[in-house]
N, CA, C and O atoms as CSV, one atom per row, in Angstrom:
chain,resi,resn,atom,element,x,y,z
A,1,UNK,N,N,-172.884,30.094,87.927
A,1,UNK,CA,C,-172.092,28.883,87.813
A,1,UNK,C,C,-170.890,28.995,88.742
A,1,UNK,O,O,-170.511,30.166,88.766
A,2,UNK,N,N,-170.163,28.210,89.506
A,2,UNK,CA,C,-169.555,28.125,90.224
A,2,UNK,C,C,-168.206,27.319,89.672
A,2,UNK,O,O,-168.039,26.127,89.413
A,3,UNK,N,N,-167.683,27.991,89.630
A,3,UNK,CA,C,-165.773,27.264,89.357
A,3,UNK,C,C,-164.986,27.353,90.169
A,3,UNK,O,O,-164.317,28.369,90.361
A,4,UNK,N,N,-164.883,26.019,90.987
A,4,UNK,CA,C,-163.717,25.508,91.534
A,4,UNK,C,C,-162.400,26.008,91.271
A,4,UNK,O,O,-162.281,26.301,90.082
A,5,UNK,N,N,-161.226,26.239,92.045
A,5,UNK,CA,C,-159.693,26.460,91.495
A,5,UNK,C,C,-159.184,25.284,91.889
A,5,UNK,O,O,-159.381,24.597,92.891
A,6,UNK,N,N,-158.321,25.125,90.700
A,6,UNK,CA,C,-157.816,23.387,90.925
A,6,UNK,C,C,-156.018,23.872,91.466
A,6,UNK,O,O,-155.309,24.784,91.041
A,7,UNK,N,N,-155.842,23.210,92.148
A,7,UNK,CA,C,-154.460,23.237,92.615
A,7,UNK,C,C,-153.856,22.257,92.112
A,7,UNK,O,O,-154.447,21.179,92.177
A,8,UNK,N,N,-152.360,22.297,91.382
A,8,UNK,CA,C,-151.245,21.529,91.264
A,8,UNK,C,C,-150.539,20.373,92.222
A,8,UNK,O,O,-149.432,20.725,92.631
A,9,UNK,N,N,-150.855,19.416,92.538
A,9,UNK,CA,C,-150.258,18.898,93.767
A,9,UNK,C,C,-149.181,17.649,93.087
A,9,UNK,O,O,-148.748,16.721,93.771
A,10,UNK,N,N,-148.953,17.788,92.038
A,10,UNK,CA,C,-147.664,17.058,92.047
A,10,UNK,C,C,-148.515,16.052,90.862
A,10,UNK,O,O,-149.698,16.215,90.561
A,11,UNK,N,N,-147.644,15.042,90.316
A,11,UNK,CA,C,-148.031,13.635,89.878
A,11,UNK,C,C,-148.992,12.244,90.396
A,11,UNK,O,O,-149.451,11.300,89.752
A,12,UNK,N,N,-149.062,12.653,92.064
A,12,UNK,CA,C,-149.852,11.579,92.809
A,12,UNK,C,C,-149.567,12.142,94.018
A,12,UNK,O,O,-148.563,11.768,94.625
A,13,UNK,N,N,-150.392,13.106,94.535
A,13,UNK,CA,C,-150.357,13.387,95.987
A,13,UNK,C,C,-150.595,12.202,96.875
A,13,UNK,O,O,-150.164,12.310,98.023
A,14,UNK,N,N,-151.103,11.275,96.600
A,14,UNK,CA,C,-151.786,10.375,97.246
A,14,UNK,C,C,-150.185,9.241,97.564
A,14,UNK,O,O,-149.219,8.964,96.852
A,15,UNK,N,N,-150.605,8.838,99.030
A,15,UNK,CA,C,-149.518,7.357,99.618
A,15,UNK,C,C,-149.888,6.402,98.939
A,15,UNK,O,O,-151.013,6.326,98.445
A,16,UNK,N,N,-148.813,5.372,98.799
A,16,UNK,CA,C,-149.522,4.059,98.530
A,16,UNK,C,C,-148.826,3.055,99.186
A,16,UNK,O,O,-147.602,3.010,99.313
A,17,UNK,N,N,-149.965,1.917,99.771
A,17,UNK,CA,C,-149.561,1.050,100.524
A,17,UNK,C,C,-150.209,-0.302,99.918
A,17,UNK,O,O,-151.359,-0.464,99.508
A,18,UNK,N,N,-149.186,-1.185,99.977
A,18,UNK,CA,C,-149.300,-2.729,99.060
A,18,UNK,C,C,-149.164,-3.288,100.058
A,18,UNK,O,O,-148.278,-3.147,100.901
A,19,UNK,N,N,-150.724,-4.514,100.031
A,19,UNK,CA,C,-150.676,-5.221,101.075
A,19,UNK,C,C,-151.027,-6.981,99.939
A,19,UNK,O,O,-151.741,-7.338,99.001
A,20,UNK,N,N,-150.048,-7.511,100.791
A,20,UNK,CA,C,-150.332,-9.246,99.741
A,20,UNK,C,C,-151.501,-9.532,100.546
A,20,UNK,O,O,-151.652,-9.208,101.724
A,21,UNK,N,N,-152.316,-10.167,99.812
A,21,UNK,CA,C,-153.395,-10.554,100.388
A,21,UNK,C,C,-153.317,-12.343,101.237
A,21,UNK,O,O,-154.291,-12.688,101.906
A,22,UNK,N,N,-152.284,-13.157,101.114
A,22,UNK,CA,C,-151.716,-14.212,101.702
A,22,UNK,C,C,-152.461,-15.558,101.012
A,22,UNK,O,O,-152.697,-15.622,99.806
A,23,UNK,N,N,-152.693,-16.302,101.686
A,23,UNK,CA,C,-153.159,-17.611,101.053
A,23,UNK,C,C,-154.849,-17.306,101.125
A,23,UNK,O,O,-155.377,-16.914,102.166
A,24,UNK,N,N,-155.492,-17.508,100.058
A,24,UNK,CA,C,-157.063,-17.482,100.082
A,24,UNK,C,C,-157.360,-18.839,98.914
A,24,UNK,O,O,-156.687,-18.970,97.891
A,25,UNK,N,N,-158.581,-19.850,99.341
A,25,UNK,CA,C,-158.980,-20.570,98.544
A,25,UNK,C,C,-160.048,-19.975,97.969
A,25,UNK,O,O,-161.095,-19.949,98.615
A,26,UNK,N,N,-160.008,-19.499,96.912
A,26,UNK,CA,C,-161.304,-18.623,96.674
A,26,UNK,C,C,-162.407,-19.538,96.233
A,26,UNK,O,O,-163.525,-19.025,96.188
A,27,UNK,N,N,-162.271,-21.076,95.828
A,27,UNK,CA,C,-163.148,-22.281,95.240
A,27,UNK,C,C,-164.278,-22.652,96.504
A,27,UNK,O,O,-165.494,-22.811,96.389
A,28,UNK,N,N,-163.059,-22.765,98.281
A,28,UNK,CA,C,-164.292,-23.309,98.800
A,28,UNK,C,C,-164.375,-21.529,100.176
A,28,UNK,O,O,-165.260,-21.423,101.024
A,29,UNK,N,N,-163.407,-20.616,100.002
A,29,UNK,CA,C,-163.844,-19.822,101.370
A,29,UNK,C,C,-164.244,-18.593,100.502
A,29,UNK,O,O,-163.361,-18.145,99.771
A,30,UNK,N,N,-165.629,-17.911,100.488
A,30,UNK,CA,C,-165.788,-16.554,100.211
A,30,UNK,C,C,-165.347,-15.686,100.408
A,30,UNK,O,O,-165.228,-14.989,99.401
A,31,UNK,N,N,-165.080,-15.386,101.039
A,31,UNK,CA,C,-164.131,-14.343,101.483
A,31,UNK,C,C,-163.585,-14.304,102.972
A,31,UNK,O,O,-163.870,-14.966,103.970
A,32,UNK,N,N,-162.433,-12.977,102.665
A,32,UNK,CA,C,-161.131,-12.848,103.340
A,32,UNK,C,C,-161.222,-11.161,103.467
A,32,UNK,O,O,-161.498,-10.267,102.667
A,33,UNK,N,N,-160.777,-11.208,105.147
A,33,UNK,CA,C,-160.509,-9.444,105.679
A,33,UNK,C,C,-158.939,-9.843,105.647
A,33,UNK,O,O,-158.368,-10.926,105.784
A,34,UNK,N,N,-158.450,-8.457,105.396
A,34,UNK,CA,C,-157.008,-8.281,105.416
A,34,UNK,C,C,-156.999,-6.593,106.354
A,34,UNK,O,O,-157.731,-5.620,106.172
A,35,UNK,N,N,-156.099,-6.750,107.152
A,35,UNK,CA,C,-156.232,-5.327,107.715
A,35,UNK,C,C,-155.332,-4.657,107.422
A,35,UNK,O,O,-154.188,-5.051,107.193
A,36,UNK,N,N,-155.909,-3.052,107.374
A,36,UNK,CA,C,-155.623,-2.202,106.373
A,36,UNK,C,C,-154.564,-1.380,107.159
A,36,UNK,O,O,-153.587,-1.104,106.463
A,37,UNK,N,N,-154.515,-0.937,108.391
A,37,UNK,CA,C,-154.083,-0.134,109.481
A,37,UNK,C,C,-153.754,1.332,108.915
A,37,UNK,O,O,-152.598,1.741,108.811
A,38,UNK,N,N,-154.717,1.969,108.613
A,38,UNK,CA,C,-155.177,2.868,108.192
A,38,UNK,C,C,-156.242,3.559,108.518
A,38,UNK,O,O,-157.247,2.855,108.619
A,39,UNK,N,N,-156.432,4.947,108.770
A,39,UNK,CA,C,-158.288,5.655,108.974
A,39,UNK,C,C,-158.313,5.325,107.564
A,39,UNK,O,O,-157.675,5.477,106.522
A,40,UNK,N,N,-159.553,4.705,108.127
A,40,UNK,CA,C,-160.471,4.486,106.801
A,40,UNK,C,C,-161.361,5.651,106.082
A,40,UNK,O,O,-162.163,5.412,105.180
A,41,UNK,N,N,-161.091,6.996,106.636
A,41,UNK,CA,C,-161.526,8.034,106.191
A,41,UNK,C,C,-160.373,8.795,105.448
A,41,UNK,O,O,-160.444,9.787,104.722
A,42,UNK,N,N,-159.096,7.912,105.905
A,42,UNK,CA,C,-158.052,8.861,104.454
A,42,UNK,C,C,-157.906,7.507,103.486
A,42,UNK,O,O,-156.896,7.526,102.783
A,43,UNK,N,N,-158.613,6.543,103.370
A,43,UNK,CA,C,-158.637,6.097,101.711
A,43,UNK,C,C,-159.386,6.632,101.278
A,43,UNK,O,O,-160.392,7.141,101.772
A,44,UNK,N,N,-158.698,6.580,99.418
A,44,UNK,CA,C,-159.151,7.335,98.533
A,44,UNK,C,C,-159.412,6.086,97.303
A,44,UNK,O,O,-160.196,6.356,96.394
A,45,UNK,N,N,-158.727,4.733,97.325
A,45,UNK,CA,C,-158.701,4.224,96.515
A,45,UNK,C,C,-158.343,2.973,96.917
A,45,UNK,O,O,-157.510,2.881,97.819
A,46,UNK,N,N,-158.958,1.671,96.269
A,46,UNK,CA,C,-158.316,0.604,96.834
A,46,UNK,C,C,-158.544,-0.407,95.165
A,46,UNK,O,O,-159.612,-0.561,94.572
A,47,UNK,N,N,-157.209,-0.939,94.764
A,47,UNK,CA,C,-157.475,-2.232,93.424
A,47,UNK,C,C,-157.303,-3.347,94.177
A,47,UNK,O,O,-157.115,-3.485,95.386
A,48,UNK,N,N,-157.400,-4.149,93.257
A,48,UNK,CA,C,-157.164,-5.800,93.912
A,48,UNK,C,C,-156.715,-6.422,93.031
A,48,UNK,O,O,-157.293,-6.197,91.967
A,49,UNK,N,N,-155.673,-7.349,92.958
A,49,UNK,CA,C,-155.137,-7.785,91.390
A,49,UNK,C,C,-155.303,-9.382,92.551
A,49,UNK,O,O,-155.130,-9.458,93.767
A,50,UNK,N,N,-155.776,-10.688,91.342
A,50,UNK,CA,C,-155.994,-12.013,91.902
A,50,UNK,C,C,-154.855,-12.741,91.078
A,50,UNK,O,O,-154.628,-12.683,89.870
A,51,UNK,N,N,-154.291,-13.349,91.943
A,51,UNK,CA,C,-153.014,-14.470,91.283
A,51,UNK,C,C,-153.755,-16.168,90.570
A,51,UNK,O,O,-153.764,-17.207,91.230
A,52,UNK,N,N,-154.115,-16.087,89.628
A,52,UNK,CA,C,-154.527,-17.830,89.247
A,52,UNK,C,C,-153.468,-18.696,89.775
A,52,UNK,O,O,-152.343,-18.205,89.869
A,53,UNK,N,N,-153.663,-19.930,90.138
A,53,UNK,CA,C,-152.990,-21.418,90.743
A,53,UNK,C,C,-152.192,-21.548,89.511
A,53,UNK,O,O,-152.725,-21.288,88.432
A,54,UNK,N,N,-150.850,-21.962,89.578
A,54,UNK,CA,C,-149.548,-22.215,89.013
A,54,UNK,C,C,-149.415,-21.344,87.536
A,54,UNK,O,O,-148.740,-21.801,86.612
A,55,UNK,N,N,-150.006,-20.278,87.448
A,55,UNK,CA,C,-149.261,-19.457,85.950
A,55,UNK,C,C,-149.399,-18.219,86.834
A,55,UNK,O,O,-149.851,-17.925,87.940
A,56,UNK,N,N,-148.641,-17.503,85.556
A,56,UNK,CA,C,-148.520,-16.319,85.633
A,56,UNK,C,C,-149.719,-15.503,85.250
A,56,UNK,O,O,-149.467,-14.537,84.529
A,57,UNK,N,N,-151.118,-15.714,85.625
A,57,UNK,CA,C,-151.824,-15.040,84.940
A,57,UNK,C,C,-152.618,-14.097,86.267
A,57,UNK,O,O,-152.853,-14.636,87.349
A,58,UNK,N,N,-152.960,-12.692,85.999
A,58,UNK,CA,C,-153.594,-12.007,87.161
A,58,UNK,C,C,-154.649,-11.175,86.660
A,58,UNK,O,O,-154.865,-10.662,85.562
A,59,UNK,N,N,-155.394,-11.180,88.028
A,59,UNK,CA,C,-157.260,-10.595,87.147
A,59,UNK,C,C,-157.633,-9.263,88.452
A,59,UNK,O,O,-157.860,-9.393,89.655
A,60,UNK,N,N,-157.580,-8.273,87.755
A,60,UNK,CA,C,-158.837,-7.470,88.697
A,60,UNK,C,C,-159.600,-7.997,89.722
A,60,UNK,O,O,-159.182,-9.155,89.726
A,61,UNK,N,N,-160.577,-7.926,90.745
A,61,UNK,CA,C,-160.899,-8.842,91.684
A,61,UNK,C,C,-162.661,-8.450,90.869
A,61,UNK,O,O,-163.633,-9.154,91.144
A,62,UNK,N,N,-162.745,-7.436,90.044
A,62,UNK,CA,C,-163.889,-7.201,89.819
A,62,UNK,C,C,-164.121,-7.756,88.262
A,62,UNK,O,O,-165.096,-7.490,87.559
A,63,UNK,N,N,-162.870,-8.674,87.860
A,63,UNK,CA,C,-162.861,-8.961,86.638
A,63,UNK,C,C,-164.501,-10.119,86.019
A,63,UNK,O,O,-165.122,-10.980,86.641
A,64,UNK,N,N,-164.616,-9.784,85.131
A,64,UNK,CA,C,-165.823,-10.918,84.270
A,64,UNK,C,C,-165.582,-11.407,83.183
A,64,UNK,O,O,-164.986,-10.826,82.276
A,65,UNK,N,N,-166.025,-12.547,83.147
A,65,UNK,CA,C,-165.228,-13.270,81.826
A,65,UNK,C,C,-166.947,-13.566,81.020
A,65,UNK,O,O,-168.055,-13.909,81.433
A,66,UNK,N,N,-166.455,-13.267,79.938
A,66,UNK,CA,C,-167.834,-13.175,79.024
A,66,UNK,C,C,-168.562,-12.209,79.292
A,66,UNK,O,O,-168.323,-11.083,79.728
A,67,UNK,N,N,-170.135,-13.109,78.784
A,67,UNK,CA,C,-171.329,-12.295,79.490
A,67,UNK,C,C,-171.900,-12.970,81.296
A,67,UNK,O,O,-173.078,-12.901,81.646
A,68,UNK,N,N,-170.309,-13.826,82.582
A,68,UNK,CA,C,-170.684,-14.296,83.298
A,68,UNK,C,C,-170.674,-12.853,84.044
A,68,UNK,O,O,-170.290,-11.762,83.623
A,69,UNK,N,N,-171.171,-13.187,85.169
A,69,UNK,CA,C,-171.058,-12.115,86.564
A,69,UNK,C,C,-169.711,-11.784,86.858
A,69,UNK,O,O,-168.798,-12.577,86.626
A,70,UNK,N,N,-169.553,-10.804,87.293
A,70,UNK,CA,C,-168.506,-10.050,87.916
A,70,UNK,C,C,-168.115,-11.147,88.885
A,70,UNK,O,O,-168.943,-11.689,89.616
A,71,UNK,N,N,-166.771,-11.472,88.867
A,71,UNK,CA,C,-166.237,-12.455,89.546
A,71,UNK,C,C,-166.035,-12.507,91.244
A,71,UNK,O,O,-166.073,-13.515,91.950
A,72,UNK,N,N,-165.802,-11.061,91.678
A,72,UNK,CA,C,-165.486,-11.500,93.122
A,72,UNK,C,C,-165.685,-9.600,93.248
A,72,UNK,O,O,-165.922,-8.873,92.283
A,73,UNK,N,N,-165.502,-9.120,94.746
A,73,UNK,CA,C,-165.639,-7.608,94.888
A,73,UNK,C,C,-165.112,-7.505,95.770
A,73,UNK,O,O,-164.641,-8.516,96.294
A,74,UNK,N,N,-164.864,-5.710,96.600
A,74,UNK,CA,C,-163.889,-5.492,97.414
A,74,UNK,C,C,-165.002,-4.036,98.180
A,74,UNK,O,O,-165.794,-3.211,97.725
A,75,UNK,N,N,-164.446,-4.396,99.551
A,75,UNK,CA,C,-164.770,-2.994,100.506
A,75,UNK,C,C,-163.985,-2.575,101.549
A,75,UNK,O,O,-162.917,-3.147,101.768
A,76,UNK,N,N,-164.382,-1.608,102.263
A,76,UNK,CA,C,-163.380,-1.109,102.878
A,76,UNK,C,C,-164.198,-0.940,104.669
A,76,UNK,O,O,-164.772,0.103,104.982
A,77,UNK,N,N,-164.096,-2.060,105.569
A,77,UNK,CA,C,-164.538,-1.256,106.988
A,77,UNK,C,C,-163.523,-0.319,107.718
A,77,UNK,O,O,-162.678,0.339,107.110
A,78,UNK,N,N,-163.680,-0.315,109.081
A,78,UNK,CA,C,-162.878,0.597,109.378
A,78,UNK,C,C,-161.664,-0.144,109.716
A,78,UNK,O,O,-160.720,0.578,110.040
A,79,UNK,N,N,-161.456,-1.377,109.722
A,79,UNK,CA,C,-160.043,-1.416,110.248
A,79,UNK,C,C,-159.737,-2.383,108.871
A,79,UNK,O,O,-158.530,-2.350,108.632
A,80,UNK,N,N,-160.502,-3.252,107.878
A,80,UNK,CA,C,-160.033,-4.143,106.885
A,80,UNK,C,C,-160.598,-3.769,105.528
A,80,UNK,O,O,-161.578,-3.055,105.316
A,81,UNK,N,N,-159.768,-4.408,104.593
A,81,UNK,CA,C,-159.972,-4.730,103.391
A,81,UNK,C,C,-160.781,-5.697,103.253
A,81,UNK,O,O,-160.127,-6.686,103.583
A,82,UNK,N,N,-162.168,-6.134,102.866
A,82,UNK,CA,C,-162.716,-6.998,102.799
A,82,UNK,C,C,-163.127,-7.647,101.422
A,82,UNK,O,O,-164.019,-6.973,100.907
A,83,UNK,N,N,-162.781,-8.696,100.687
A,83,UNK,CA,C,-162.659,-9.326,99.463
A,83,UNK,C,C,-163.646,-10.047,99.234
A,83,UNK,O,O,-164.040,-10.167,100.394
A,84,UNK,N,N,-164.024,-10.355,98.913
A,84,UNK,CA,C,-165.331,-11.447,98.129
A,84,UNK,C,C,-164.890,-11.931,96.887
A,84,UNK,O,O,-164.325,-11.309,95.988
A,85,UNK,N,N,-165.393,-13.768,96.973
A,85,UNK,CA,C,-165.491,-14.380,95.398
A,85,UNK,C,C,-167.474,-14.550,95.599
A,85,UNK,O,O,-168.298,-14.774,96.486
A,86,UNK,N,N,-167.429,-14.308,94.340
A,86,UNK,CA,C,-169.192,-14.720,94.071
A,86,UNK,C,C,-168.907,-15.894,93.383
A,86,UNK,O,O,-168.083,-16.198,92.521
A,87,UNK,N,N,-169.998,-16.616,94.112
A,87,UNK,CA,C,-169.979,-17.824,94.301
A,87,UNK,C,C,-170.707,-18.632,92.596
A,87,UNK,O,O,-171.716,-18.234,92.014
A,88,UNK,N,N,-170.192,-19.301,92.349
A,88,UNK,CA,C,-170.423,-19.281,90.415
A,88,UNK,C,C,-169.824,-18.687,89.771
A,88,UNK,O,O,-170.078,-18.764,88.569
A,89,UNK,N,N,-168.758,-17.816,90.203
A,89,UNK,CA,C,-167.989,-16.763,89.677
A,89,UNK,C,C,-166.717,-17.320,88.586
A,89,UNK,O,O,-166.397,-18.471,88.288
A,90,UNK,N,N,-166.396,-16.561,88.331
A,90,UNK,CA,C,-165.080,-16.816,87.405
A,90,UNK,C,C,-163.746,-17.561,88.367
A,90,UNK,O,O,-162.943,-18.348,87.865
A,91,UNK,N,N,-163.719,-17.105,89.898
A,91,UNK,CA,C,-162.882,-16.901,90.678
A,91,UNK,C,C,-163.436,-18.381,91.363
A,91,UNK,O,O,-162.490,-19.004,91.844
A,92,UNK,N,N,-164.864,-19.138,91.525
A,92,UNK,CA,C,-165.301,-19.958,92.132
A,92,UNK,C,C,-165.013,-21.568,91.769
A,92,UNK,O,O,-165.875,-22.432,91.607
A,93,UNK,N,N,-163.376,-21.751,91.675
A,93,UNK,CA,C,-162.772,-22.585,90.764
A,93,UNK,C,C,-162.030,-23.472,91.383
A,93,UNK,O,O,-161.744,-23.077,92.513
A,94,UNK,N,N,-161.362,-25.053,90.988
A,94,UNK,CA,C,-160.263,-25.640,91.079
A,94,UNK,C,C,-158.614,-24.365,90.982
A,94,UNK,O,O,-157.592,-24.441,91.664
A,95,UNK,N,N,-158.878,-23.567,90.139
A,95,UNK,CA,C,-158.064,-22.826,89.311
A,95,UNK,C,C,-157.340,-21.367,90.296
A,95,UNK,O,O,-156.481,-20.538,89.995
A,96,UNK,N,N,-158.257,-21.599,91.683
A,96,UNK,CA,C,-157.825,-20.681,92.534
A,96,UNK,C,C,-157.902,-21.293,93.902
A,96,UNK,O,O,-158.233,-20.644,94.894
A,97,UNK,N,N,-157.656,-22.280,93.914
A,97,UNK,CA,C,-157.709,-22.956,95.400
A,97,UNK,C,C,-156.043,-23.345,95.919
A,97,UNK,O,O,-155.441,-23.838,96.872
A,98,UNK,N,N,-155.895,-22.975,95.086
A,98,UNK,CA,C,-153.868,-22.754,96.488
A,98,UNK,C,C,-153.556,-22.516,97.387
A,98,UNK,O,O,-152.629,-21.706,97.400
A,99,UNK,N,N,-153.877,-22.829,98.238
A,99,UNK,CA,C,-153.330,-21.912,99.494
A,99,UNK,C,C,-151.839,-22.286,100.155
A,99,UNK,O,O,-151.593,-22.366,101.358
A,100,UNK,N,N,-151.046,-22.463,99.204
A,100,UNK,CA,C,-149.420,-22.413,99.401
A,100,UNK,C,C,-149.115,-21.268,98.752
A,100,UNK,O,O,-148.017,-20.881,99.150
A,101,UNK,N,N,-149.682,-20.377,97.749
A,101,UNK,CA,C,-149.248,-19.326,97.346
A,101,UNK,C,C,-149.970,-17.656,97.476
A,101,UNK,O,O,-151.076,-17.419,97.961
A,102,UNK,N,N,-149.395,-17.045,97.132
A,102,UNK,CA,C,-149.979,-15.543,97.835
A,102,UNK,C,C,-150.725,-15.356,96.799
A,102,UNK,O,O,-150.392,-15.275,95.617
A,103,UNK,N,N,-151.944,-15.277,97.373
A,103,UNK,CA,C,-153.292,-15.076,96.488
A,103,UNK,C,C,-153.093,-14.059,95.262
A,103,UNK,O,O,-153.300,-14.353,94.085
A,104,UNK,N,N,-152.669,-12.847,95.724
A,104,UNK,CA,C,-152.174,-11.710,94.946
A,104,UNK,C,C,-152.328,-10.239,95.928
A,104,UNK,O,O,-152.109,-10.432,97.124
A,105,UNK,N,N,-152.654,-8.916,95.559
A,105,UNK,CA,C,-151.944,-7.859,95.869
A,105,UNK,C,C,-153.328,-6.668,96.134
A,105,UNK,O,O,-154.153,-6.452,95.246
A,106,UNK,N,N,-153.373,-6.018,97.437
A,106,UNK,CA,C,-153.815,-4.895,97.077
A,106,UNK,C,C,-153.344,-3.925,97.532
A,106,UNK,O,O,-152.748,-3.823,98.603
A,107,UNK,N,N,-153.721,-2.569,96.229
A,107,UNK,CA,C,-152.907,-1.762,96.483
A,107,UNK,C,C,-153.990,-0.213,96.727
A,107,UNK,O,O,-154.937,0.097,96.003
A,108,UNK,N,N,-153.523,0.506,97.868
A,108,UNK,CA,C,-154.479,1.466,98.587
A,108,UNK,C,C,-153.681,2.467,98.329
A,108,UNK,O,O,-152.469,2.273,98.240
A,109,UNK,N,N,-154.294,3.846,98.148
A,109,UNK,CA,C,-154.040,4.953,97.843
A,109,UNK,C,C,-154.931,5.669,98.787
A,109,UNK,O,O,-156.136,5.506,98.979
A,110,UNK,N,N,-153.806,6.784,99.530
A,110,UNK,CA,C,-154.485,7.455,100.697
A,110,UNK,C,C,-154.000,8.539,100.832
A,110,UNK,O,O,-152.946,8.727,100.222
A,111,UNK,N,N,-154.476,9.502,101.543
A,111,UNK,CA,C,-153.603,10.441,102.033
A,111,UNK,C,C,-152.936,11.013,103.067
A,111,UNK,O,O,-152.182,11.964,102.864
């Protein structure tokens, strides 16, 4: 059996960089690249938090409501963040079509 030695590196060795994702209609455009300016070989982690049209309310980008589909998803090429709403989705709404306000936030963890 083979055991690893784990090293101490603090509370969060890892950077983090918050990028707003800007105006997205997620009702009529599928998706949106945001660039990351980063090697895409030192991310380690990327969330996505989605802003709903006039409240305060915010969703995971991988959030599902009920038993519907996973609402929208996220990847990483080499130079962008690339976002997706699925189309029928939770996200595929009147309820997210603003584009006067900042869609919402992602936040990358790298090293």
């Amino acid at each position: 059996m083979r055991v690893e030695r784990q090293q101490d590196l603090g509370p969060d060795p890892l950077k983090t960089k918050i990028l707003a994702i800007g105006a997205w209609d997620l009702d009529t455009v599928p998706s949106v690249s945001i660039a990351h300016g980063l090697p895409a070989a030192d991310i380690r982690e990327v969330s996505v938090t989605i802003k709903k049209d006039d409240v305060a309310e915010y969703y995971p980008i991988d959030f599902s409501i009920g038993a519907a589909a996973v609402c929208g998803s996220v990847y990483i090429t080499a130079t962008d963040i690339v976002l997706s709403s699925v189309t029928g989705g939770g996200f595929d709404s009147i309820n997210y079509n603003d584009i006067a306000i900042n869609r919402g936030w992602i936040v990358i963890k790298y090293v």
